[in-house]
N, CA, C and O atoms as a DFTB+ gen file, in Angstrom:
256 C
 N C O
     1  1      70.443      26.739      39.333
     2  2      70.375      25.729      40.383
     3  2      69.292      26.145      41.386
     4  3      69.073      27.337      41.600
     5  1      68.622      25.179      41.993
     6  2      67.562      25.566      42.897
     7  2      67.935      25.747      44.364
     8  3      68.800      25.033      44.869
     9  1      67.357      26.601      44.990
    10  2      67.831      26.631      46.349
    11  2      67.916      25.724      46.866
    12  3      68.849      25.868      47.655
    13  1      67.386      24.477      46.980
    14  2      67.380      23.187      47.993
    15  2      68.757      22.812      47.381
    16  3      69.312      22.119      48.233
    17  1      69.730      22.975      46.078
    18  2      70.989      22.137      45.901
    19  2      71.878      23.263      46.097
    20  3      72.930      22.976      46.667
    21  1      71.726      24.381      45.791
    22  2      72.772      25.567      46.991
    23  2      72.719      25.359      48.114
    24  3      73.803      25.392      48.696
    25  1      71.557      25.072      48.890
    26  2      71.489      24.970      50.406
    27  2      72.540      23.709      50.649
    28  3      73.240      23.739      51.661
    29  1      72.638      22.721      49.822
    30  2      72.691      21.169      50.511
    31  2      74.750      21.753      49.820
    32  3      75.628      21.362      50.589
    33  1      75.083      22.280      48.992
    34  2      76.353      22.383      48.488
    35  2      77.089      23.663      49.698
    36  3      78.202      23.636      50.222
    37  1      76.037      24.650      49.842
    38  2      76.930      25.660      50.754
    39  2      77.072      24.786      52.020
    40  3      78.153      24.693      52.601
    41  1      76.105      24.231      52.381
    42  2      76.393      23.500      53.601
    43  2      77.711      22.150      53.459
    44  3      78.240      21.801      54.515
    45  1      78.163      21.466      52.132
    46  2      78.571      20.697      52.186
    47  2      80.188      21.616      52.248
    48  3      80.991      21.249      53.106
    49  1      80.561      22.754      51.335
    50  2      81.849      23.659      51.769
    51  2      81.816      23.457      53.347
    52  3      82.710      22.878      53.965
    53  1      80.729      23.980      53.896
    54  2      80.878      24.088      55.510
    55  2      81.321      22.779      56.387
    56  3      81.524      22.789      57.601
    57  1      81.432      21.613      55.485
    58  2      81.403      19.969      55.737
    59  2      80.060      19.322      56.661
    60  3      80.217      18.327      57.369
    61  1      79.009      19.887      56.567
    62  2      77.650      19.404      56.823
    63  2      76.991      18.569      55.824
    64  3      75.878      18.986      55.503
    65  1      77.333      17.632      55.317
    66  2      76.846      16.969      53.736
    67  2      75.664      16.924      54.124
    68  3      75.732      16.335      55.203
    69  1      74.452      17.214      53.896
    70  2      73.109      16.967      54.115
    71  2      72.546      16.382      52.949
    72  3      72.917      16.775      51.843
    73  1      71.502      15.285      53.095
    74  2      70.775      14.567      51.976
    75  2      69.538      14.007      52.400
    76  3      69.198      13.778      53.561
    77  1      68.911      13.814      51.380
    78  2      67.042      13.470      51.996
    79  2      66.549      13.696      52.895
    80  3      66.348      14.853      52.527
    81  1      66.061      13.672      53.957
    82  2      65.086      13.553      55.412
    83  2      66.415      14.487      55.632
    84  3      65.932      15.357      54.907
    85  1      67.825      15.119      56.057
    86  2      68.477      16.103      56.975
    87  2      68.205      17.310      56.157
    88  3      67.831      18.347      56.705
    89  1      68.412      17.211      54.595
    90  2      68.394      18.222      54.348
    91  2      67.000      19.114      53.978
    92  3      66.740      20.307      53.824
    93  1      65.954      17.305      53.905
    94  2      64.815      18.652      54.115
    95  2      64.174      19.487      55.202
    96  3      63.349      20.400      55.199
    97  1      65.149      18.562      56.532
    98  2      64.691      19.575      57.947
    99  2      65.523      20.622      57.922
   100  3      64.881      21.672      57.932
   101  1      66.979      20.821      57.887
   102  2      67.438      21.934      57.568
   103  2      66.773      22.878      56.378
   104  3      67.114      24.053      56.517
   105  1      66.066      22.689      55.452
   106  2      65.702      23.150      54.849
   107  2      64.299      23.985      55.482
   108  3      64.072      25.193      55.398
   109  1      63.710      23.248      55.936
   110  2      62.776      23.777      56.744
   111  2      63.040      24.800      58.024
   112  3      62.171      25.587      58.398
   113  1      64.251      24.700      58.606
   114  2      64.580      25.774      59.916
   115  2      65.210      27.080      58.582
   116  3      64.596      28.146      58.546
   117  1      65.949      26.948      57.966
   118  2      66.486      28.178      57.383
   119  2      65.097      29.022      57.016
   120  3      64.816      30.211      57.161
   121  1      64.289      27.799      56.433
   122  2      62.654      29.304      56.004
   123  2      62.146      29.394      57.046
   124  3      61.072      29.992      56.984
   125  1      62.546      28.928      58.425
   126  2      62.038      29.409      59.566
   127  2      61.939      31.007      59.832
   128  3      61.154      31.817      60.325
   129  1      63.260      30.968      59.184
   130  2      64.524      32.340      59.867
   131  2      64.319      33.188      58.778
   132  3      63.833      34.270      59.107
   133  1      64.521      33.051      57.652
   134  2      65.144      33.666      56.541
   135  2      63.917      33.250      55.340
   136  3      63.190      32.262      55.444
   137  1      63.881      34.119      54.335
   138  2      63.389      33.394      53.346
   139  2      64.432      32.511      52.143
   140  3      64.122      31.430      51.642
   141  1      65.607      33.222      51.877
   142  2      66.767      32.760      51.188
   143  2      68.132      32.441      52.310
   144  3      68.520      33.374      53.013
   145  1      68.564      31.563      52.374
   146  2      69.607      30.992      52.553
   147  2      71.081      31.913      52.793
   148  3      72.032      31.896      53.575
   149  1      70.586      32.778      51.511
   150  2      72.134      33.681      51.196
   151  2      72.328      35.308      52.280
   152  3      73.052      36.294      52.419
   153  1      70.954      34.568      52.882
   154  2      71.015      36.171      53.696
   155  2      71.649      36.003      54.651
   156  3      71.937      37.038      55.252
   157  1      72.118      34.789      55.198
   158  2      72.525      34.464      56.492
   159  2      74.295      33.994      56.168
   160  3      74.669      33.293      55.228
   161  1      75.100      34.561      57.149
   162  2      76.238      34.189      57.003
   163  2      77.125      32.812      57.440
   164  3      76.391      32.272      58.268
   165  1      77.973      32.228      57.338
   166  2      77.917      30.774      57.323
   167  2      78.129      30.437      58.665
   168  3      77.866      29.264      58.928
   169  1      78.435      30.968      59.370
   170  2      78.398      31.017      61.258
   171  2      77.024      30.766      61.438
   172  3      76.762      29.697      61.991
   173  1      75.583      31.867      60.936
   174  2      74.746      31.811      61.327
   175  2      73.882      30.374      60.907
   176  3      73.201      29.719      61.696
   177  1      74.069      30.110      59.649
   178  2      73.968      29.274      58.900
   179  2      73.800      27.430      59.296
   180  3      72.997      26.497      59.291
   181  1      74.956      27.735      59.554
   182  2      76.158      26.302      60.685
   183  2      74.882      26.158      62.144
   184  3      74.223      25.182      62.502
   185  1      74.922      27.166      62.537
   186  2      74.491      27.267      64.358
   187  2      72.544      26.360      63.997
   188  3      72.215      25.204      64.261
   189  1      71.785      27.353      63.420
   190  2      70.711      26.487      63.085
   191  2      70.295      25.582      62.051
   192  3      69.138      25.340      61.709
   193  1      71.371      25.102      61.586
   194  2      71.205      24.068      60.802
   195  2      71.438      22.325      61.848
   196  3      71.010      21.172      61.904
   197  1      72.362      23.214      62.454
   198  2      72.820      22.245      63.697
   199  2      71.452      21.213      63.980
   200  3      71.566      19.997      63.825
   201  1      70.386      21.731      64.334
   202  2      69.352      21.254      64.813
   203  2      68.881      20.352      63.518
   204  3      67.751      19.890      63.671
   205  1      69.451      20.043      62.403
   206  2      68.669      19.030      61.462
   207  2      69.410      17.667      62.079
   208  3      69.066      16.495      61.925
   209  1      70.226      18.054      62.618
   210  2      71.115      16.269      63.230
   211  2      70.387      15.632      64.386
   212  3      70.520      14.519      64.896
   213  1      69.491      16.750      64.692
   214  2      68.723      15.783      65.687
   215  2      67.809      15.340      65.174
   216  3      67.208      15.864      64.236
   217  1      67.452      13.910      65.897
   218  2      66.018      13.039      65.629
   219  2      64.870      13.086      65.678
   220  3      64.474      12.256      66.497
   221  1      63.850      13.781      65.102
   222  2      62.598      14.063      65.881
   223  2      61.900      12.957      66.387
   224  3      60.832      13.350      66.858
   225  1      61.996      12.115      66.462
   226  2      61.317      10.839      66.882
   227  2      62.059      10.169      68.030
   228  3      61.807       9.016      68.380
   229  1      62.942      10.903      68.578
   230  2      63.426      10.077      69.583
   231  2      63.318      10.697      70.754
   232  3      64.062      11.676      70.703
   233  1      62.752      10.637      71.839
   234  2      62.832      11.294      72.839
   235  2      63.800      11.434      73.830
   236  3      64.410      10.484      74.322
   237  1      63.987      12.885      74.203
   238  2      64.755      13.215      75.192
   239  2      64.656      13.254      76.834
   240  3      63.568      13.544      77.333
   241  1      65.543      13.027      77.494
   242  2      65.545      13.224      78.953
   243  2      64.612      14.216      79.522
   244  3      64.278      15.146      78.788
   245  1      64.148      14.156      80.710
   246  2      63.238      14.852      80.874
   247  2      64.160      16.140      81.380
   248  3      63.642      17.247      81.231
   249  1      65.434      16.083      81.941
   250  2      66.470      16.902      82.055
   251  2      66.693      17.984      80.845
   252  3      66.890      19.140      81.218
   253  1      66.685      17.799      79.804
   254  2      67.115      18.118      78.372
   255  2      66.051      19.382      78.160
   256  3      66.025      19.995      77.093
């Protein structure tokens, strides 16, 4: 199996279902961090993946 369908299945155990456009931005912050996925534990995992639920196209408060 390729890392992009481990990434999108470990995350779905975690109940993050990620698919197309989320899971290829999450996909993109984990090789931020890490080169493999499996190095990171599912706490760490969870915390910056978090950031694929946001929108990049939508702008935020200038507060934010």
């Amino acid at each position: 199996m390729d890392a992009r369908r481990e990434l999108a299945k470990r995350l779905a155990r975690m109940g993050m279902h990620f698919e197309g456009e989320r899971l290829d931005h999450a996909e993109r912050i984990v090789q931020a961090h890490v080169p493999h996925h499996a190095s990171l534990t599912d706490l760490v995992l969870m915390t910056i993946c978090v950031e694929a639920y946001r929108k990049s196209d939508v702008d935020l408060p200038a507060w934010v």
